[in-house]
Structure formats: C-alpha cells, structure tokens
C-alpha positions as CSV (number, residue, x, y, z in Angstrom):
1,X,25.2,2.6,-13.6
2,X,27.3,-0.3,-13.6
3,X,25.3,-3.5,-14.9
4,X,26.7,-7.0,-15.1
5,X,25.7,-10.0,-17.5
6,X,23.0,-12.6,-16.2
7,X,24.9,-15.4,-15.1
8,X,23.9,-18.8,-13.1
9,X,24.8,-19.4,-9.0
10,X,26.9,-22.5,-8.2
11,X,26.4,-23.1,-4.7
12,X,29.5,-23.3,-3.0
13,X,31.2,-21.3,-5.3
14,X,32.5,-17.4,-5.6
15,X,31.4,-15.5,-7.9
16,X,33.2,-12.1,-9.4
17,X,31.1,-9.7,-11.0
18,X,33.0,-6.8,-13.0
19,X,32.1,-3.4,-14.9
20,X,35.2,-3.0,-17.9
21,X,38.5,-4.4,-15.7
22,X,37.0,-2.9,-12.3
23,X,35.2,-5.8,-9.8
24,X,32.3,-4.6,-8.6
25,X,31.4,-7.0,-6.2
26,X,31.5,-11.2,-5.5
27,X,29.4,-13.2,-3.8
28,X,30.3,-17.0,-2.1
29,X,27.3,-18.8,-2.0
30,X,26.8,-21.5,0.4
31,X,26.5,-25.0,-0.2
32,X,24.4,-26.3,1.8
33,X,21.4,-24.0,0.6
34,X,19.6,-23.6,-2.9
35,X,20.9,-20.8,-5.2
36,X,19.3,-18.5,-7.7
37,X,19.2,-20.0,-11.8
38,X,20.3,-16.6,-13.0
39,X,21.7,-13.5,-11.2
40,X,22.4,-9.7,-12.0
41,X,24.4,-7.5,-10.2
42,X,24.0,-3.4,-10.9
43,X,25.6,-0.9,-9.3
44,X,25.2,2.8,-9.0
45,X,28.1,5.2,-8.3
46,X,28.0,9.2,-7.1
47,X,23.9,9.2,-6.1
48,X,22.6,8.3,-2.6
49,X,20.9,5.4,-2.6
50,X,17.2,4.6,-2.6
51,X,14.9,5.0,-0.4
52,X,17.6,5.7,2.1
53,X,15.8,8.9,4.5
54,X,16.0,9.6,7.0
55,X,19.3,8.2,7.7
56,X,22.1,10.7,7.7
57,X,25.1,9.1,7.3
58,X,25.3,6.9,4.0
59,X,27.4,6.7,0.9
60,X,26.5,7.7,-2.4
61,X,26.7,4.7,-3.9
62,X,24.8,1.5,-3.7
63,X,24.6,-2.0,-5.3
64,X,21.3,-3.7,-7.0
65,X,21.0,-7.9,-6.8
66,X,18.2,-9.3,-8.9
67,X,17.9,-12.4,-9.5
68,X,15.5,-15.7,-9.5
69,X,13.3,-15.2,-6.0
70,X,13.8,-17.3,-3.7
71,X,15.5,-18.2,0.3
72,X,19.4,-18.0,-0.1
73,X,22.7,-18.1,2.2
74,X,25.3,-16.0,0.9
75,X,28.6,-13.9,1.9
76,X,28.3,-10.5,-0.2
77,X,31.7,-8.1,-0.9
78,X,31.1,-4.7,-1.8
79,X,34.0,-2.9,-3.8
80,X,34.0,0.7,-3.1
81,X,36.3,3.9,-3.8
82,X,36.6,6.8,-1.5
83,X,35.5,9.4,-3.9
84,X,32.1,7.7,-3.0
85,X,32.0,8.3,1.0
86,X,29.5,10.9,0.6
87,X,27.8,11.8,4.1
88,X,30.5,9.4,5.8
89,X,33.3,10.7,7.9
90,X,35.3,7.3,8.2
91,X,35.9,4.6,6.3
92,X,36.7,2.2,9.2
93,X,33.3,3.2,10.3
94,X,31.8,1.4,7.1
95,X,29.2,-1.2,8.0
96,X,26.8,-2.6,5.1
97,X,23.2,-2.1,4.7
98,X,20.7,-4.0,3.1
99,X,17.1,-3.5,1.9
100,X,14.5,-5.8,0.4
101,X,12.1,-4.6,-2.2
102,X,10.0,-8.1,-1.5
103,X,9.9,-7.6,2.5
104,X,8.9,-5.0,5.0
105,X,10.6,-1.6,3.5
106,X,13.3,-0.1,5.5
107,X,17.0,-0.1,4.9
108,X,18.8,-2.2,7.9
109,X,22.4,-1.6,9.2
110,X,24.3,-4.5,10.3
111,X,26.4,-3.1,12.7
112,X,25.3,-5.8,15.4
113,X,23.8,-9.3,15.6
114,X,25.4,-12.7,14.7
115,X,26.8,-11.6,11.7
116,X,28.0,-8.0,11.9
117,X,29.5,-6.9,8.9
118,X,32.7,-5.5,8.6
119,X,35.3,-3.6,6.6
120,X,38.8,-3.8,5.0
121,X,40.0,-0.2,4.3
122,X,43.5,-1.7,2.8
123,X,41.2,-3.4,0.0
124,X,38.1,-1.1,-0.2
125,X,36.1,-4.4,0.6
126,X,32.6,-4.1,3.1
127,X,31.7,-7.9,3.8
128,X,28.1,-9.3,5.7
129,X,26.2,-12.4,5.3
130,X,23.4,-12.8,4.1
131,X,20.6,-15.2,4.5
132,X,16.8,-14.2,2.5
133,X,16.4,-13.0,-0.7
134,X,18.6,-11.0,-2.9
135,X,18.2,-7.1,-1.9
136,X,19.9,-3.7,-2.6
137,X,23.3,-2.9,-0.6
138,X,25.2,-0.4,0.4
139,X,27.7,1.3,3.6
140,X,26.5,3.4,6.3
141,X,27.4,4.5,9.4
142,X,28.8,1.6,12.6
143,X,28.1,4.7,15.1
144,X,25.0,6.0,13.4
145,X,22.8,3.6,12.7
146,X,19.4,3.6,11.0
147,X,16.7,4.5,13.3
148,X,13.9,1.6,13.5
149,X,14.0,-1.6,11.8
150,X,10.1,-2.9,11.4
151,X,9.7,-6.5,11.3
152,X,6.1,-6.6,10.6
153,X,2.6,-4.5,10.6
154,X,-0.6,-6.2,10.3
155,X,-4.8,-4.8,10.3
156,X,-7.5,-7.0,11.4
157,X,-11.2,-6.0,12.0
158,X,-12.2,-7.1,15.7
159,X,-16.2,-6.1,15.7
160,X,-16.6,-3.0,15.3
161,X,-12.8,-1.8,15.8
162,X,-9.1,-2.3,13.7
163,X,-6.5,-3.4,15.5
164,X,-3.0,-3.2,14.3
165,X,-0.4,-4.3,15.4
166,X,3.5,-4.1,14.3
167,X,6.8,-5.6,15.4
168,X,10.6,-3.7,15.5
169,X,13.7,-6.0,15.0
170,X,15.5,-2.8,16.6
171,X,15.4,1.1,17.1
172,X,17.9,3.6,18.1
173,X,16.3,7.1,18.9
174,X,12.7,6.5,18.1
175,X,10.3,8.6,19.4
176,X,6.9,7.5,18.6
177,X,4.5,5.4,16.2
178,X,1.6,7.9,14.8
179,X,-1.2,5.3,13.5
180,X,-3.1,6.1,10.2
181,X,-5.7,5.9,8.7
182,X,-7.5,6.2,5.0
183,X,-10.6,4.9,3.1
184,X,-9.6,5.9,-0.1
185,X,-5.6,4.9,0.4
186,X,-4.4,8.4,-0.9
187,X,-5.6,10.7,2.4
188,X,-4.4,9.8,5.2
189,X,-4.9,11.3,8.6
190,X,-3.8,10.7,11.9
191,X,-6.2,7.6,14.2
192,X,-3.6,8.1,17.2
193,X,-0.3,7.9,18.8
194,X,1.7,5.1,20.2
195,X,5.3,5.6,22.5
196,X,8.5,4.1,21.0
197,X,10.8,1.8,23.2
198,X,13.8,4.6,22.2
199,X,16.8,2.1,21.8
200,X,16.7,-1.5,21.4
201,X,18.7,-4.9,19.9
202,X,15.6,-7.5,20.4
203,X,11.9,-7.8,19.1
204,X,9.4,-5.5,20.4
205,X,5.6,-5.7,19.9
206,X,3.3,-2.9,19.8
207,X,-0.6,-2.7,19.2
208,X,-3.0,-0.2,18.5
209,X,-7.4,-0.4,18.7
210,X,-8.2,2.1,16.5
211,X,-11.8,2.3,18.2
212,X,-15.5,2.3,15.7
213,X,-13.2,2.7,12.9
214,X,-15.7,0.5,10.7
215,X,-18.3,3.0,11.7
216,X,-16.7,5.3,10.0
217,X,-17.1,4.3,6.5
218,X,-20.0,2.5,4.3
219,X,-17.0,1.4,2.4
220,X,-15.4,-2.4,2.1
221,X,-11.6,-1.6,2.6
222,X,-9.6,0.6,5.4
223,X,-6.2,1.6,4.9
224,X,-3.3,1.8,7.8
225,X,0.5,2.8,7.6
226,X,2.3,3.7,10.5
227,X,5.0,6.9,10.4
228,X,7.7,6.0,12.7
229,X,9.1,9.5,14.1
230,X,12.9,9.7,15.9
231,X,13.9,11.8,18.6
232,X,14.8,14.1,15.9
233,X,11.3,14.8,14.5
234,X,12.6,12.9,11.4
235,X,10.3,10.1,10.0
236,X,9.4,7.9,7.3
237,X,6.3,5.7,6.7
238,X,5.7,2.2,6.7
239,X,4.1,0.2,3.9
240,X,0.7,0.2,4.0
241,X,-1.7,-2.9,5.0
242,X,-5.1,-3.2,4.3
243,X,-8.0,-4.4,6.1
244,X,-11.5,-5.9,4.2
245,X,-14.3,-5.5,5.5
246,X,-16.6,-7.9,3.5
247,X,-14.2,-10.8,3.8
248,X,-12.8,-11.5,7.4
249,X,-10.7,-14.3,5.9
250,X,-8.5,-12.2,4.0
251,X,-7.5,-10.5,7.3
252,X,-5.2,-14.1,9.1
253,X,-1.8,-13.2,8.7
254,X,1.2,-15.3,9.9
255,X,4.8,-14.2,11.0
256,X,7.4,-16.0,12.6
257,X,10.4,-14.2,14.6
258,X,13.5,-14.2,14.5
259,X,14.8,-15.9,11.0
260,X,17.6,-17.2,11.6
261,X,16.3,-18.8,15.1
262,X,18.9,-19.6,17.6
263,X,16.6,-20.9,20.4
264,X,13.4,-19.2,21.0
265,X,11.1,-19.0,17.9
266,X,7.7,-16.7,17.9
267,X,4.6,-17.1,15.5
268,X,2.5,-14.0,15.8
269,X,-0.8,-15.1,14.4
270,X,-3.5,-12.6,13.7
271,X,-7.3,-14.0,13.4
272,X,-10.5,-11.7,12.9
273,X,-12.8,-15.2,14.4
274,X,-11.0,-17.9,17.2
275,X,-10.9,-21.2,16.3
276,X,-7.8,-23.8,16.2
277,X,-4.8,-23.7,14.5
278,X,-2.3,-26.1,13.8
279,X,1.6,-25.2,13.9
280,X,4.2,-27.9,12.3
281,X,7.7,-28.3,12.1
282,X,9.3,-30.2,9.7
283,X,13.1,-30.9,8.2
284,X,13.6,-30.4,4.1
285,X,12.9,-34.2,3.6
286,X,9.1,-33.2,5.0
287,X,9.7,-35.2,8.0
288,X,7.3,-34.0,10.8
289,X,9.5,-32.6,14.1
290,X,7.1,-31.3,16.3
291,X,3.0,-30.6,15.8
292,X,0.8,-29.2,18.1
293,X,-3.2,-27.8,18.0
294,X,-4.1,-24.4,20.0
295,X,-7.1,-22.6,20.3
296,X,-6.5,-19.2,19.8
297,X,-8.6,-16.2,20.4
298,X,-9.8,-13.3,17.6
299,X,-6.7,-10.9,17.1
300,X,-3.2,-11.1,17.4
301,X,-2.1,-14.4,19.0
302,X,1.8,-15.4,20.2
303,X,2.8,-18.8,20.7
304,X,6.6,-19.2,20.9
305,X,8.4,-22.6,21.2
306,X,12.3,-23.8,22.0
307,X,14.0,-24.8,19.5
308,X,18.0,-25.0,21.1
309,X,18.4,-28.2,21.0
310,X,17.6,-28.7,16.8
311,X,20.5,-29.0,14.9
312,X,21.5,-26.1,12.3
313,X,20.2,-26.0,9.0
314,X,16.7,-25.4,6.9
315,X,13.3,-26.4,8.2
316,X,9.7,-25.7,7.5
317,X,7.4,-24.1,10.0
318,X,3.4,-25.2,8.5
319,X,0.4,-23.4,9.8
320,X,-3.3,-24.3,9.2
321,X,-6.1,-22.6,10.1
322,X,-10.0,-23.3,8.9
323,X,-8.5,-25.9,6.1
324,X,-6.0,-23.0,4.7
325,X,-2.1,-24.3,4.9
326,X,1.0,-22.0,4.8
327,X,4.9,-23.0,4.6
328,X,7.4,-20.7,5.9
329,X,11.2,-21.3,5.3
330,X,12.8,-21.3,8.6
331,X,16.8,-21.3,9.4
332,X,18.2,-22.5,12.4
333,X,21.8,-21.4,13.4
C-alpha cells in the first residue's frame, strides 16, 4: 500500500501525488466547481481490488481517494505498470472504473457515455472525468464490462403491501432481479423474481409488490436487497433498504436522473400517503429557475422536465413535501 500525505485542492490546478520518486496518480481539478480542504490518495498494488465480483476481467491493483465529502469536477490519471494486468489480456483495452463507498455500491466501467475514459499505453496513464464525490479507481475491461450498474433501490409500505422499486444506469448480460426479503436483516429469503432488460446504455425502472408482506411480521422494520443475477448465473447483492412500519414518513425518498443532465431530467419520488409536492430549480446564487406544485399519488411517482435550453454549470433541484425540504446538487452539461 502506497499512501500519500494530506494535502489541500486548488481548483484549477493539477495535482501529483507520489510514493518514494514513482507518481502514483494526479488529478486537475476544475475551476469552476468547489474542491475538497484536504485530500489523500492510497494505492494498492498486486491484490484485486475491492468489492470487484463478479466481474472477470480487472487488474490487480486499485487506487483509494479520500478526502473532505463533498460534489467535485475532476480529471483523474492513474499510473500503472504491466506486472499489474492481472485478469486483463490488453492494455489498449484498459478503461477505468470507479466505485463510491457513499453511493449505491457497485463498481462502474466507463467505457461509454460523455466522458469515456481512455488509455495511453506509451505512458502507462488511464484518464476519465469525474464529476461526484471522491471514490476508489481502478482498470477493467473496454470489451467486458461490468454487468449492471444500479442507480437506485427504494421500499415503501403501500397498505398492507411493500413495493420496491429500483433503477439501472446500464446492464450488459443481466439475467434477472430476485427480490428479498428479511425481518431480522441477517436471513434473507427469496419474495420473488423480476426479468432483466439484458443489455442497455439508458435508465431503466423496475418495480416489485411484494404482496401482505406487513402481514407477515408483528415486527416495526422489513428488510429488502435485491441480487442481480447475469446470464452467467453470477451475482452480487445490492445494498439493503429498509422499510418502517410505525413511521410512514421515514419511507419518502427522492432521486433525480441522470447527474450530469443534458436535457431530460427525472425525479423519482416515492410517497407511502398522496399529497403535494413542490419541485424547484434554482442557480448557485439561489435564484429560483423554474417551480411547480403536483399532486402526486402513494408510491413511486416520475415527473421529468426539459432542461436543453439551461446553460451548463451547477444548480440546485429543491423538493418539499408535508413541510420537509431537500437540496440536491445538480450538473448540467
């Protein structure tokens, strides 16, 4: 393990991070967006990286960013030798992968998209930018990339049922969603079975009514994960959500999709009672851009707005619903 001293982020400018006279890795921050007050860059050589199954084609190596928490915009270069291609057959096949240990859990490839990274086999250099929080990295395969990419998963009590529903930013190869279910958040067992899209590059929704599931216990808290299996029969779980059953207000979730927006922008909102929300836009100087007040039934909700026509840069999407307020970060490109 390789660690780096805590040092400060200057947006705008590059920083170099090194282990004895090797560089492990630098970093351009952008200027127009807020940086972290002290970074730490680790990285681990000759292992395969965490939390990395079922993917099959990986490097052993990766790379560990901590720093301040917070929303940054930033161009990340990966040194890397060739004694570390572990799994990989080609290094012009290098793409990086990212995963966040404050978001949903799974590693994700960027081998498409906007900003698809890339790789300079001269210089031993895998390049992507970045725009969230800071995350582990590491190389995987361009032509085998990881299976499913989940966006979100939420549980909300609807009467006497649970409904969950979950959203994929992409698949390749998946097979099916199996659904389930605990009351003590140790035991799980299977509630049911939903069919995967197979391969995509967009958002896809999915839902599942997991029928009298409140019947089933005298307890106050049901647990759901989903295990997302490929064509394979490999898998790997989800994270695992909760839903109260004593306190229905603990159950309204929020998610907005995609971030970075180009032009269409969704907020998935998820309600155990209807009533009216409000949705707001605004710019950094808190300037309101758009406002609006829906009814919206009891479960999961989508209203979706056009934003093609705002001008690049960082806004703020508000939501408030029975006197509760929440503030997203949102980037347009």
């Amino acid at each position: 393990m390789c660690p780096s001293d805590k040092v400060a982020a200057v947006a705008g400018d590059t920083q170099y991070f090194f282990f004895s006279l090797d560089t492990v890795a630098s970093i351009i921050w952008d200027a127009s967006f807020p940086t972290p007050a002290t970074i730490e860059v680790r990285q681990y050589s000759g292992v395969p990286p965490q939390h990395i199954a079922p993917a099959t084609n990986y490097m052993y190596f990766y790379t560990d960013v901590t720093g301040t928490t917070g929303f940054y915009s930033y161009t990340m270069n990966l040194k890397y030798r060739s004694t570390w291609m572990g799994t990989m057959s080609s290094a012009a096949n290098l793409r990086m992968a990212t995963y966040s240990t404050t978001a949903f859990p799974n590693w994700t490839s960027w081998t498409t998209g906007t900003n698809p990274s890339s790789v300079n086999t001269t210089k031993n250099i895998i390049t992507n930018v970045n725009t969230g929080d800071l995350v582990l990295f590491t190389a995987s395969d361009s032509t085998s990339a990881l299976p499913v990419r989940l966006f979100d998963i939420t549980a909300n009590r609807i009467k006497n049922n649970v409904v969950v529903n979950w959203s994929t930013a992409s698949e390749i190869n998946s097979s099916m969603f199996e659904v389930e279910r605990s009351f003590d958040g140790n035991q799980f067992i299977n509630a049911g079975k939903v069919k995967a899209s197979g391969n995509s590059n967009a958002f896809v929704s999915y839902s599942f009514n997991d029928r009298n599931a409140v019947s089933l216990t005298s307890g106050n808290v049901i647990y759901y994960r989903l295990k997302m299996v490929d064509l394979d029969g490999k898998f790997e779980y989800s994270k695992t959500v909760t839903v109260r059953l004593n306190n229905a207000l603990n159950d309204i979730t929020v998610v907005m999709y995609p971030n970075p927006v180009f032009d269409n922008l969704y907020v998935k909102v998820n309600l155990p009672v209807s009533g009216n929300v409000k949705i707001e836009l605004m710019d950094i100087t808190g300037k309101t851009l758009m406002s609006k007040t829906q009814w919206m039934e009891a479960g999961s909700n989508l209203s979706s707005e056009n934003l093609g026509t705002l001008s690049s840069g960082l806004y703020f999407l508000s939501t408030e619903i029975n006197g509760e307020r929440q503030v997203q970060k949102l980037v347009k490109e």
